[in-house]
N, C-alpha and C positions, 0 to 999 in steps of 0.2 A: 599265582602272584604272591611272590613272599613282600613283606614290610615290618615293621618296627614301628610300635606308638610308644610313644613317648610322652610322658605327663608332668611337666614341670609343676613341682609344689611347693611355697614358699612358705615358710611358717607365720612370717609375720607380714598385714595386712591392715590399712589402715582403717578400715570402714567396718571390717570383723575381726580379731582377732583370733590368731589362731585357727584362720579358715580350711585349710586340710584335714585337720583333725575334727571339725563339727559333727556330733552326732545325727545321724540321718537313718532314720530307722535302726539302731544298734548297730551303724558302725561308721569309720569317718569314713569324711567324704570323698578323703581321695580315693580308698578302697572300691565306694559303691562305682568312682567313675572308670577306676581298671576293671573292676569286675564287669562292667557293663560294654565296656569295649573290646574284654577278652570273651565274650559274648561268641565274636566273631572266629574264633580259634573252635568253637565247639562247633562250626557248621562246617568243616573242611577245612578252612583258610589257615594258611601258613603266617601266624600271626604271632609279633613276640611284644607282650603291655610289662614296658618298665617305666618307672616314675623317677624320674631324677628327682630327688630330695634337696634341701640345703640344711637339713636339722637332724638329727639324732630318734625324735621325736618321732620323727614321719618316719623313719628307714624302721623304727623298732612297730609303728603302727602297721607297716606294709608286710614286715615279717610276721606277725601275730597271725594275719589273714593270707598267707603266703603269695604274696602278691613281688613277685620284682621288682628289687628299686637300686639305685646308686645312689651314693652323697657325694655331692656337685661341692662345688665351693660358696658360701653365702653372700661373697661380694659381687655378684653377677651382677653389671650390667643392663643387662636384659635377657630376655626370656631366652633368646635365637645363643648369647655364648653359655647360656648354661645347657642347652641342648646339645651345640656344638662339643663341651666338654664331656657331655653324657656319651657321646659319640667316641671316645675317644678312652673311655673308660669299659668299652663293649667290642672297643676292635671293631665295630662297623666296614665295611669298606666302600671306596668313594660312589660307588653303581647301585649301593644300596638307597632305599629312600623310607625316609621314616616319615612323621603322620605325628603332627602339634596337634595334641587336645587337652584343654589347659584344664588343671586339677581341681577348677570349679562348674565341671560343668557334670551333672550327673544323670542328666537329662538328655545329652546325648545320644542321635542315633546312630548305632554301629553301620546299618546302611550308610548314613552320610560318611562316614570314617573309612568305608571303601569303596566309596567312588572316588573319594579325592586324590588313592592311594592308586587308583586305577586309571584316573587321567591323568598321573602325572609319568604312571610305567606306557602310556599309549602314544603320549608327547614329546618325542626327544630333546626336541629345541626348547622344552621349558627347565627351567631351574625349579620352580616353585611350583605348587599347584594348590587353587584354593577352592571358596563354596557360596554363593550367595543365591539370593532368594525375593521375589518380585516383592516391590513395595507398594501397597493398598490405599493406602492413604498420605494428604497431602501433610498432613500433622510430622509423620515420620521424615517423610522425604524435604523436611524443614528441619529436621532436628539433628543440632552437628553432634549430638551423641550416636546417631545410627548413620555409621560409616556406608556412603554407595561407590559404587564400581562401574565405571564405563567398559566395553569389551569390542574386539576388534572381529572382524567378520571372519575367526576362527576360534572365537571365543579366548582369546586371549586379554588379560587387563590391559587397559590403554591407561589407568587412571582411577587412582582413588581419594575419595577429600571427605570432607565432613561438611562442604556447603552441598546445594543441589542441584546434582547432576546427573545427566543432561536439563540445562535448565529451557522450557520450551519459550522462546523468546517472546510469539506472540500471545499467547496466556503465561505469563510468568505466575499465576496465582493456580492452577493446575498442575496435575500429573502430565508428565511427557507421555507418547504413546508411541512405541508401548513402553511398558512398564519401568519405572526406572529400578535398580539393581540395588539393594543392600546386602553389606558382604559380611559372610557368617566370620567369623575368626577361627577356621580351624586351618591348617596349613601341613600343603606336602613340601619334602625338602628331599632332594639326591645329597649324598652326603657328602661329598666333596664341594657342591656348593654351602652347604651348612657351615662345612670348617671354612671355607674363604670366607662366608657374609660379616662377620665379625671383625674382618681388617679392613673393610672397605669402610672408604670417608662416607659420613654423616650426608644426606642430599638436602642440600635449601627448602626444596616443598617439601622434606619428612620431619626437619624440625618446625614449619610452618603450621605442618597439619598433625602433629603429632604423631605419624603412622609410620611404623618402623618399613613397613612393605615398601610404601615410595625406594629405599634406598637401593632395593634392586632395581627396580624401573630405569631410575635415572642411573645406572650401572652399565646398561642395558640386558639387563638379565628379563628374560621372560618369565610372566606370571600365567599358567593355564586357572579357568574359571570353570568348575560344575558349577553347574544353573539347577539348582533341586526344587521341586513343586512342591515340597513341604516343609511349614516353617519350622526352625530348629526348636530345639526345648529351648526353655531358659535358666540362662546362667544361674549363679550364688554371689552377688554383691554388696550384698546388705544383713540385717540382720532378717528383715519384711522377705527378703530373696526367701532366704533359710528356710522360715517358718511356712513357708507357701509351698520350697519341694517335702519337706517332712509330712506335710499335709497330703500332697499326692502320692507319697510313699505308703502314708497308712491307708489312704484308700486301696 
């Protein structure tokens, strides 16, 4: 199974500054998270980790550590047309499928990174392929910051929101059973859907709920789901994020 990751890095960031470039053990961070996904390249796997940049900054940080990158344009949109133009800057072609894992996550498991890229080559009827992970408590599965996933009895997305769902009607103060589904954000793409998702209209429930995914749904594009038993690392959002993986680095 050949694939393409792709690691969108944006230099500027409201909440940290400069978040690509953050030192993390002696090097930045987008580095530690290609190095940790090309991880996957050294067990066999036909694996190519480029970083779509938007700055200077980052393309000359990824060459320092020889890491592969392209400079996107800075006015992107969103995440999905700077990827699409990465696509397109690499000659891709439309059968190929590349693999979103976004330039703050360094904590990432290369595992998760190819199952996602392996349900989405086992799937034909999906366009996308993604990853989520059972939710333990009722804290989380209240909280419209941890996005859940409904799936269809082939494991495909039916639905994804930020209130709680499945909500069980007769204990509304409980976890449904089983488990209701929080969905990791990492993402497979064929790449000739990649370059169409970009021209397609906006969907009523993705600017309701802010989630760019809704827009294939309601497209009717199919989304495949891995269901993984272990929870993802955690992101870098903050500067509390930062200091907490530096912290697991030195350990």
């Amino acid at each position: 199974m050949n694939f393409t990751v792709l690691i969108p890095a944006r230099l500027a960031s409201t909440r940290l500054p400069n978040k690509p470039l953050a030192d993390i053990a002696g090097l930045p961070m987008v580095v530690r998270v290609a190095q940790r996904v090309g991880s996957l390249a050294h067990k066999g796997r036909k694996v190519r980790v480029v970083v779509a940049a938007d700055n200077s900054e980052i393309m000359e940080a990824c060459r320092l550590h020889q890491v592969e990158a392209v400079l996107t344009r800075a006015d992107h949109a969103s995440g999905s047309d700077r990827l699409a133009e990465a696509c397109e800057l690499l000659s891709l072609g439309d059968e190929e499928i590349v693999i979103n894992v976004q330039g703050d996550e360094p904590l990432i498991a290369p595992a998760l990174v190819e199952a996602v890229a392996r349900l989405l080559s086992e799937q034909p009827t999906a366009s996308m392929s993604t990853a989520a992970h059972a939710i333990d408590n009722v804290a989380d599965f209240r909280n419209p910051n941890v996005v859940k996933v409904v799936l269809d009895a082939s494991a495909m997305a039916l639905y994804f929101s930020r209130a709680p769902i499945p909500l069980w009607r007769d204990q509304p103060t409980c976890l449904p059973s089983p488990a209701p589904l929080r969905h990791i954000g990492i993402y497979g793409y064929r790449v000739g859907f990649l370059r169409k998702f970009p021209t397609l209209s906006q969907a009523p429930m993705e600017l309701a709920e802010s989630l760019e995914q809704l827009r294939a749904l309601w497209h009717g594009y199919r989304i495949a789901v891995h269901v993984t038993q272990e929870a993802p690392g955690a992101g870098v959002d903050t500067p509390e994020d930062l200091e907490r993986v530096r912290r697991l680095f030195r350990a």
